[in-house]
C-alpha positions in Angstrom: 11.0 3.7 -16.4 11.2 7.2 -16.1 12.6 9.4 -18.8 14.3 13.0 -18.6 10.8 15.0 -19.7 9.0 13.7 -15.9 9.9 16.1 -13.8 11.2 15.6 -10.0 9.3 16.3 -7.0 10.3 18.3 -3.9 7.1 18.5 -2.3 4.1 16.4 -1.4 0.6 18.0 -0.7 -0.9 16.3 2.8 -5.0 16.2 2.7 -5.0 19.7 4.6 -3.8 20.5 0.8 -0.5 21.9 2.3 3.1 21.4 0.9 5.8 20.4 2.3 9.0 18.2 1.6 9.3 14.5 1.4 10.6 13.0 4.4 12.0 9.5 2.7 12.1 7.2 -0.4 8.0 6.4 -0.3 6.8 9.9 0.3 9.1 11.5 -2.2 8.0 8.6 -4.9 4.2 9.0 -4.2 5.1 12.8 -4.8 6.9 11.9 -8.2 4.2 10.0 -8.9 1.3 12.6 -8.4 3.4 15.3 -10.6 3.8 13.3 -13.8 -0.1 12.8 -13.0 -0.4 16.1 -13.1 1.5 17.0 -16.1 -0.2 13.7 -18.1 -3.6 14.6 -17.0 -3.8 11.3 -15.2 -2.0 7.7 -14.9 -3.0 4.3 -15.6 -1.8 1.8 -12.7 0.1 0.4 -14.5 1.8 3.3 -15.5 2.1 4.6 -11.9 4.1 1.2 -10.8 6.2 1.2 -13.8 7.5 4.3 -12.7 8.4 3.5 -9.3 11.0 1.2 -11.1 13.4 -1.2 -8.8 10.3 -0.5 -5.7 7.8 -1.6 -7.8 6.6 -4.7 -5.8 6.6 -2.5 -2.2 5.1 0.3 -4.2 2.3 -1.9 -5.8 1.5 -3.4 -1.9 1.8 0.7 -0.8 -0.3 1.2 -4.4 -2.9 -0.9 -3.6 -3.7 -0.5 -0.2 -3.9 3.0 0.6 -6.9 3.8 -1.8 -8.6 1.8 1.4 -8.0 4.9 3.7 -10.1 7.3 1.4 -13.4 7.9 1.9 -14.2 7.2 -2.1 -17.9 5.6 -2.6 -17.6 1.9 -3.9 -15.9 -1.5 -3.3 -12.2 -0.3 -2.9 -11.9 -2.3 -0.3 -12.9 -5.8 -2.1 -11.6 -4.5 -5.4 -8.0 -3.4 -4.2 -8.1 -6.2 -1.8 -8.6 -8.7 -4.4 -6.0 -7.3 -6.3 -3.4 -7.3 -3.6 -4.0 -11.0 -2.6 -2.9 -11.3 -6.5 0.0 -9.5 -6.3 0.8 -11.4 -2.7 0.9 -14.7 -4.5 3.1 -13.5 -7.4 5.5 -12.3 -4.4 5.5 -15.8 -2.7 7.0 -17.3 -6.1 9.7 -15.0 -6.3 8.1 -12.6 -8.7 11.0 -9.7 -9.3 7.8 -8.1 -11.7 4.4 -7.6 -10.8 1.6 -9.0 -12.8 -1.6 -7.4 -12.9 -5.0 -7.7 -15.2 -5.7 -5.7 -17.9 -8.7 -4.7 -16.7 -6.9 -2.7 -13.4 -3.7 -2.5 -14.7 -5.1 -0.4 -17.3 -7.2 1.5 -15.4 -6.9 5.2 -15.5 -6.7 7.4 -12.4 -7.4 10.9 -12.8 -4.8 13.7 -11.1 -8.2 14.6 -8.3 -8.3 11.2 -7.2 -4.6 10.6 -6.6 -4.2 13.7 -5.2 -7.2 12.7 -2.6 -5.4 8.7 -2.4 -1.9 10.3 -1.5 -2.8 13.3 0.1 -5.2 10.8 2.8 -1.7 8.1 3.1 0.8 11.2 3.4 0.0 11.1 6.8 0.3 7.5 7.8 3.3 7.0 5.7 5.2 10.0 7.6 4.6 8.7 11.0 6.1 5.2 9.7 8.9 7.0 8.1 10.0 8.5 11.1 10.7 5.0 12.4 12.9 4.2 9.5 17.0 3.7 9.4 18.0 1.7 6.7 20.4 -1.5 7.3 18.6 -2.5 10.7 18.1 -6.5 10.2 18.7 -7.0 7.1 18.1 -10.5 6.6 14.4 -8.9 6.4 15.2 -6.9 3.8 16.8 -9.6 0.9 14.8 -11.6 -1.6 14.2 -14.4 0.9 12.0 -12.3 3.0 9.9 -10.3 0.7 8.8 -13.9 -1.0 8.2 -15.1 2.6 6.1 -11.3 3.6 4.2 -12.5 0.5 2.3 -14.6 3.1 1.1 -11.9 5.7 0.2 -9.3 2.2 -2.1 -12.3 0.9 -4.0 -12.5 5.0 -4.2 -8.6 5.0 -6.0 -8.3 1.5 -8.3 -11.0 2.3 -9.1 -8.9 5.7 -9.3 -6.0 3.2 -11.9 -7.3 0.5 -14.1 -8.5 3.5 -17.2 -6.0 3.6 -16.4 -5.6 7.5 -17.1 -1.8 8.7 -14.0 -0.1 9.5 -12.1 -3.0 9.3 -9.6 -1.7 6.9 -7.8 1.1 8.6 -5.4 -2.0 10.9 -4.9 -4.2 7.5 -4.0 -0.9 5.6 -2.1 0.7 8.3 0.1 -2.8 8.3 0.3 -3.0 4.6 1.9 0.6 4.6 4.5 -0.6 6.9 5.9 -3.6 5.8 5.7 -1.8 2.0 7.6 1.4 3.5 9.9 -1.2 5.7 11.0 -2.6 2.1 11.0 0.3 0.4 13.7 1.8 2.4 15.4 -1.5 3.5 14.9 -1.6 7.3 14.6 -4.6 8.9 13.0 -3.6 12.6 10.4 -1.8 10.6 9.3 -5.0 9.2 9.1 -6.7 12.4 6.8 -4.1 13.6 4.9 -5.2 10.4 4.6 -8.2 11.3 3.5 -7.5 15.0 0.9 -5.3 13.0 -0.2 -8.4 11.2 -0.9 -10.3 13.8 -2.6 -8.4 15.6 -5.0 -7.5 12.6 -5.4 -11.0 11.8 -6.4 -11.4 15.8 -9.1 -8.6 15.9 -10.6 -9.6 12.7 -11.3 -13.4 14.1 -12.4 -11.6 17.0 -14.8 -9.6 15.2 -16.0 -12.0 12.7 -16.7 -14.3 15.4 -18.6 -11.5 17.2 -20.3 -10.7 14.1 -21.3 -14.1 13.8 -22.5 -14.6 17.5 -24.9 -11.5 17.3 -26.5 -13.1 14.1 -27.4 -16.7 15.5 -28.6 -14.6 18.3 -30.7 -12.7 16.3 -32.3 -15.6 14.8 
């Protein structure tokens, strides 16, 4: 929860390292975010979603995903991805409060590398929030729906942990809109998600099975 010593954001800082002022709910949250980073010399996950308070399961798919997007040496992509298929599960059983390991949930970020995260997703996230109007569909919005989205999140973090070249920016890219679709309660968005979804799911086959042609032909 936050308390009255973490101070409030009015700006966000894009890659470009320019400011500028949050255009909805998840921009102005990963802003908050990255400022008591700043002032605590860096934040656990754990820490991060516990501030995000009654967002905290869109924030943790939003969380988890967009580290995906920076070029960071390393297995994000299977680490984060594996994480998120966690998290996916806990939302298909109703889960109000995410769950995570000790082992990432206690994982300390430093200020730098949020700042690169956030300032690589700033981007993405504005274009979807410029889609957004809260209220539109809402039977996406309510509890039913974010246990049954739990379904898609789980197929996108699988597509995510594979070790497929590029094949995270469409999973990613559909994660940050159904996680900003929740986040600020707009039902069309999440369609679009959706659409998104499938079409990730499609291309991966597509690929996999391309992938997997070009091998036995090789051999």
């Amino acid at each position: 929860m936050r308390d009255g010593n973490q101070p409030k954001i009015d700006r966000v800082i894009d890659q470009d390292g320019n400011r500028h002022p949050p255009r909805g709910v998840t921009t102005a949250r990963l802003g908050e975010m990255l400022e008591i980073a700043r002032v605590k010399g860096g934040l656990s996950i754990g820490e991060a979603l516990e501030a995000m308070g009654q967002t905290s399961i869109a924030f943790t798919i939003l969380f988890l995903a967009i580290p995906a997007l920076t070029p960071i040496p390393g297995p994000f992509g299977m680490v984060f991805g594996t994480a998120l298929a966690l998290v996916s599960l806990q939302i298909v059983a109703g889960g109000r409060k995410v769950w995570l390991p000790a082992i990432l949930r206690d994982r300390r970020v430093s200020p730098a590398a949020l700042e690169l995260i956030v300032g690589h997703a700033v981007p993405v996230i504005a274009r979807v929030e410029k889609l957004v109007r809260a209220g539109r569909l809402q039977a996406l919005t309510g509890p039913t729906a974010q246990a049954l989205l739990g379904i898609p999140v789980f197929l996108l973090a699988v597509v995510i942990a594979l070790p497929i070249p590029f094949g995270n920016i469409l999973p990613v890219v559909s994660l940050v809109v159904l996680a900003v679709a929740l986040m600020e309660r707009d039902g069309l968005v999440t369609l679009i998600g959706l659409l998104l979804t499938s079409a990730t799911i499609v291309a991966t086959t597509a690929l996999l099975y391309f992938i997997k042609a070009m091998i036995f032909t090789a051999s």
